[in-house]
Phi, psi and omega in degrees: 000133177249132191271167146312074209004301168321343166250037176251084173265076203255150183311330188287329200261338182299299179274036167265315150306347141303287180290000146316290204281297159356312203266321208279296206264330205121328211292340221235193160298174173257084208257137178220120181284312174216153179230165166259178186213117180253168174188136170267156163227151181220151197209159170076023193263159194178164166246124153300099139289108177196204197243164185241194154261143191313312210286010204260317137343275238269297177253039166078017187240352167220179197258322148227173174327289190245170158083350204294145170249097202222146168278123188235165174192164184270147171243118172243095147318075182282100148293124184228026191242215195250036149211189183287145132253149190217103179261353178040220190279138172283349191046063175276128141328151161335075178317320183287340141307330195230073183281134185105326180336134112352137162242155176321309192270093186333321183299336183261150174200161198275116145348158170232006157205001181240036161064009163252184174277147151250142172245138194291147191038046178279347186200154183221121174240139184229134137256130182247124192290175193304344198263346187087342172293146172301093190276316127196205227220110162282175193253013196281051186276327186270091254215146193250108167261147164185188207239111203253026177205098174181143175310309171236081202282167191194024193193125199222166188295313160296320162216120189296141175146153195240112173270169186304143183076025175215168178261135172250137174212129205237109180303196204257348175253066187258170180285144150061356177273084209178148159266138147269135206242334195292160193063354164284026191001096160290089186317163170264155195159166157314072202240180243208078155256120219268091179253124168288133188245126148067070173278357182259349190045075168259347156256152178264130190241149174308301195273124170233035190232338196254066157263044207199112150235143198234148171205116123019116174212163202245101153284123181080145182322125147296099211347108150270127195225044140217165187280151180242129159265152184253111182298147187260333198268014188251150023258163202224133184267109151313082191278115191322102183093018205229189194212162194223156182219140160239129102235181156265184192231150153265100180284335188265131175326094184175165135310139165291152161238332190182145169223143173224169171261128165233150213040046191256120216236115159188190189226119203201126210268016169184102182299341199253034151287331216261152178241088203253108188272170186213102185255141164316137154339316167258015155087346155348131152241127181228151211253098166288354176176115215262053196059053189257159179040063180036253178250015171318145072025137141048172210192136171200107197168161183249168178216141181239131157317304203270006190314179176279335191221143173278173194303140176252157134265146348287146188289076174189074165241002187052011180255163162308122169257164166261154189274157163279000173216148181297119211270003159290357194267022160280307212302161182083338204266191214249142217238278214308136157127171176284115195243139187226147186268170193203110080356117146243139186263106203269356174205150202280112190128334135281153193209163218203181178221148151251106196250015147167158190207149171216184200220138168246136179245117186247101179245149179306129167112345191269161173086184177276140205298149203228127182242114144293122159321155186232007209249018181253164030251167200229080181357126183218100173258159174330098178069061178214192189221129153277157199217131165239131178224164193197148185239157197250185151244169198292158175143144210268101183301127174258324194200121150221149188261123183267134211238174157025032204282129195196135190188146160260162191189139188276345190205100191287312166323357176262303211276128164267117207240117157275135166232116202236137178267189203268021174248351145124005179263147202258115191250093164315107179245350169234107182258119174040033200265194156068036189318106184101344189280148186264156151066173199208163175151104201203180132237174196214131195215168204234007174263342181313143189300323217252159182279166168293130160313175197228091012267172187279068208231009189296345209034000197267160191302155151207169189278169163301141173314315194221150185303118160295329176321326217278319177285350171319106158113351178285142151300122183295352226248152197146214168235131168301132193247085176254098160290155160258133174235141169257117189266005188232171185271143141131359184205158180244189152172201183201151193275097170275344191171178211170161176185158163246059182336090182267168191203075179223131187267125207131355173338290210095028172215135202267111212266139131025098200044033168239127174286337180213126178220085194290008135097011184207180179218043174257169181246186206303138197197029177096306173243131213268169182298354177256016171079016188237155197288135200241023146179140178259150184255216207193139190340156140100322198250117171245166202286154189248115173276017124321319157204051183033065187202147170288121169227168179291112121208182199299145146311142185286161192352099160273171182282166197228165144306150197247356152250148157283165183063045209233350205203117211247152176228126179237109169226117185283067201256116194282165168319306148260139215310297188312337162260030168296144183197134159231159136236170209195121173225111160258100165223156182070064181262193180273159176309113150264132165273149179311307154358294172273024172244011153069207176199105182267006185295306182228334179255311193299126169258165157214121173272122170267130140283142163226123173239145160288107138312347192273349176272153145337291155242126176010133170234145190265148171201013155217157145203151178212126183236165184234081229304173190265147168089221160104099197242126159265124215065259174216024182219151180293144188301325198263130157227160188258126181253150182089164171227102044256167182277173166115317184328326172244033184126169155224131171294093177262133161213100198230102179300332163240038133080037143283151343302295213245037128087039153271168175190032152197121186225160173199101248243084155240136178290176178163164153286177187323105151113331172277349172279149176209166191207133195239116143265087170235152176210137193225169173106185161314330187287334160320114148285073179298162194262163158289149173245171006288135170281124168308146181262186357277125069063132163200095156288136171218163172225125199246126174245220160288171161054359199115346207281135184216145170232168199213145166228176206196134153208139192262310198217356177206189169087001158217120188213000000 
């Protein structure tokens, strides 16, 4: 039978308890016969919306009641040294009588709302931006330890204490078990949350260096560094014992490399009804989320292979999750084509919406751009250092990845790996890790869930030693540094390749979550230092950087014919007006999605440009648009093609050619060499240019949002 620690009356726990109180107050030496050893862990981090309890209020750990935006996490405390700690009776009055009450044992005080001893400052969680600043701070100071993961547990909240080889552990939807972030508008990123154990060091430990744990946790969206489509047809009503179908459509070409789901949003008064699959072009079906979380509500969240965590409940944190069967069973496979979501409802009494999905698709050549070394492989000797290099372009780093890092070695543990930019800062990203295992072949992203395995050879993202983040804001442009250091005698091996994934705005190349990007990173100058447009212009017009204003002339990177000569301009200007006629066939274009053809069925107007080219700067000398909605005859002008519609296009016909005397257009998405666009237009409502016209020619057709497709003709291609 194990009596209770409190009837043990042995010299070590007499003098341990000396030197406890001792060590604490002051009076004495900190005298330690045996210690306990806490050493923390946090599992289950993640962001939150919900209401909190008045008493989480009340003590101060959140600012208000509802609606609160909170980091939350489990905490588990492990004694691992080779005796208990025994905090023994707090000698607290009835807390629920006396809440806030004083206790005998200065460390303890009565809760004030939640009717127990608290031992006061057992812990401090901290979030911290990419810079290492404390951004804020929870409130969680008072804590009931006991052992609430342990065989022979011997310790309860009346009398306090972790015996050696067991845990306290206070999961994550606990009161106050949590940072509160709302209202500090956090930018999205990577921050860096800090949970501290005894931070004042008020228990005596064998150990006092390891109470300090740290995890990644992604506030706010996450860097998309492949392009993401968006479905149009939604929302679609989940019907109770029934199934709902959405889909998109995906232009782009390739072997898959990595699909995540995204923005996928709805609504439903018991979520563990619904089973929502994602089937392929090529007919895969993966069951992504699976009857999760019991009797929860509604669903908001992305889902990643590489997330940090599988889905929490409730799922409507808007963060990455892992799906419930693996979206790896896609890679490889042909990315282009209609890919569709199917929501089934599996038990009976509810009914539900699917109000949105998108899809981010990663094919080689896509994304932000990837630069590789050319000078391996590269001898990395025994207590010696290899040096590698690869050069970048200009551009304001938003997000890099170190790519293809791969070498052999019999003993990795020696090797210390840098990456140094061409502005001299130096980023340990593989320190010694992985003891006894040989050789490596991995990247390293600082958004990845996971530290590298042992050995590190998965070839898949994990984190870095040290934050690749510290270059966010640097210029790419230059030469790339990667050393190898071999810190120990006895073993040699060699550096075969490397790379770098940039994200940057100033490029000239438009990444992922840049509305523009103009090849510099100053602000106006039209396109902002952060790549975004710092004034939208109206058809026919982009913004002038001379004097930041719209005037006529083309938009920057527009879609191209993806052949020359893929694309014709015929303009027919007659004696007579009515027999004015143009037509304009851009075809076999770069990938368009339906999507980026906007809806012009009721909101999108689309305009024909024509510019003389032959000037310096542009000159406009034709335009004709084709307002959005709108009913010509007795039938609406603009129809949405496919099912669902809008999915193969849109369709323009207006016979009596109002306003400005187009009267047929015709919009199909398609991948590379298949999207195409048909303009034509006649009569008198034409304002034609005279002809002959000077070259070289520049057509475009201007959409929503910015959206443009363009053609260039030098010596023919218009008569």
């Amino acid at each position: 039978m194990i009596r209770p620690r409190r009837y043990r009356p042995t010299l070590s726990v007499a003098l341990i308890a000396i030197g406890f109180w001792h060590g604490i107050f002051g009076v004495g030496p900190r005298f330690v016969f045996a210690a306990p050893d806490l050493v923390p862990e946090i599992s289950d981090v993640g962001v939150f919306v919900s209401d909190v309890d008045p008493g989480d209020v009340e003590e101060g750990c959140a600012g208000g009641q509802l609606a609160r935006r909170l980091v939350r996490f489990t905490l588990r405390t492990r004694n691992l040294g080779p005796d208990d700690l025994s905090l023994g009776d707090p000698g607290c009055p009835d807390c629920h009588e006396n809440p806030g009450a004083a206790c005998t044992n200065p460390l303890f005080s009565c809760s004030t709302a939640h009717g127990h001893a608290h031992f006061n400052s057992f812990v401090r969680p901290e979030l911290l931006d990419a810079n290492g600043t404390v951004v804020a701070q929870g409130y969680k100071f008072g804590f009931c330890l006991l052992d609430s993961d342990c065989a022979q547990p011997q310790f309860d909240c009346t009398f306090q204490g972790i015996s050696a080889g067991c845990s306290d552990v206070y999961i994550s939807g606990l009161p106050c078990q949590y940072v509160d972030i709302t209202g500090d508008d956090l930018a999205p990123g990577v921050y860096t949350l800090r949970v501290t154990i005894d931070p004042l060091n008020q228990i005596a430990e064998a150990d006092e260096t390891n109470n300090v744990v740290e995890a990644p946790v992604q506030i706010g969206a996450a860097a998309r560094t492949c392009p993401v489509e968006v479905s149009s047809d939604v929302p679609r009503n989940i019907p109770d014992l029934g199934s709902t179908t959405s889909t998109l459509q995906v232009p782009l070409a390739g072997p898959i490399k990595r699909v995540s789901v995204v923005g996928l949003r709805g609504t439903h008064p018991f979520i563990n009804d619904l089973e929502i699959h994602l089937v392929s072009p090529s007919g895969t079906d993966v069951v992504v989320m699976n009857r999760v979380c019991g009797s929860d509500d509604d669903f908001h969240l992305d889902l990643s292979d590489g997330a940090c965590r599988p889905i929490l409940c409730p799922p409507t944190d808007g963060q990455a999750h892992r799906p419930s069967a693996p979206l790896a069973a896609f890679n490889g496979e042909e990315a282009a084509g209609t890919w569709t979501l199917r929501a089934f409802d599996r038990a009976g009494g509810e009914a539900g919406t699917l109000q949105g999905w998108g899809l981010e698709v990663c094919v080689p050549g896509v994304g932000c751009p990837v630069y590789t070394s050319t000078d391996g492989p590269v001898a990395i000797p025994d207590q010696g250092v290899a040096i590698s290099t690869l050069t970048a372009p200009a551009g304001k780093i938003t997000d890099l990845n170190v790519v293809g890092l791969d070498g052999t070695h019999t003993f990795i543990q020696d090797l210390e790996v840098h990456l140094i930019s061409p502005s001299g800062t130096d980023v340990t990203v593989m320190d010694r890790i992985c003891h006894g295992d040989p050789n490596f072949s991995l990247d390293l992203d600082d958004e990845s869930c996971s530290l590298p395995p042992c050995p590190p050879t998965d070839g898949l993202p994990h984190q870095p030693s040290n934050p690749l983040s510290v270059l966010d804001g640097e210029d790419a442009a230059g030469t790339w540094t990667l050393e190898i250091f071999d810190r120990a005698a006895g073993d040699a091996g060699t550096l075969n390749g490397w790379g770098i994934q940039v994200c940057s705005c100033g490029n000239g190349i438009l990444d992922p979550g840049e509305e523009c990007d103009d090849g510099n990173s100053t602000s106006g100058d039209c396109c902002s230092a952060t790549c975004q447009a710092e004034i939208v212009c109206p058809a026919c017009e982009a913004c002038d950087i001379d004097t930041v204003s719209c005037v006529a002339r083309p938009r920057p990177l527009c879609r191209v014919p993806v052949e020359h000569a893929k694309a014709s301009l015929v303009i027919h200007d007659k004696t007579s007006n009515a027999r004015d006629a143009l037509t304009w066939r851009w075809l076999r274009g770069e990938a368009t999605s339906p999507s980026e053809f906007g809806n012009p069925v009721s909101a999108d107007d689309y305009t024909l440009c024509l510019y003389d080219a032959s000037q310096v700067k542009p000159a406009l000398v034709f335009r004709a648009t084709a307002p959005a909605g709108g009913t010509c005859g007795s039938r609406p002008c603009w129809q949405a093609l496919g099912k669902p519609p809008g999915s193969s296009g849109f369709r323009y016909a207006d016979f009596d050619r109002t306003p400005d005397g187009l009267q047929t257009i015709l919009l199909k998405p398609g991948a590379a060499a298949n999207a195409s666009i048909v303009v034509k237009g006649r009569g008198d409502r034409l304002v034609l240019p005279s002809l002959p016209l000077n070259l070289p020619l520049k057509m475009q057709l201007h959409g929503p949002a910015g959206a443009c497709w363009q053609a260039e003709y030098e010596a023919d291609g218009a008569r």
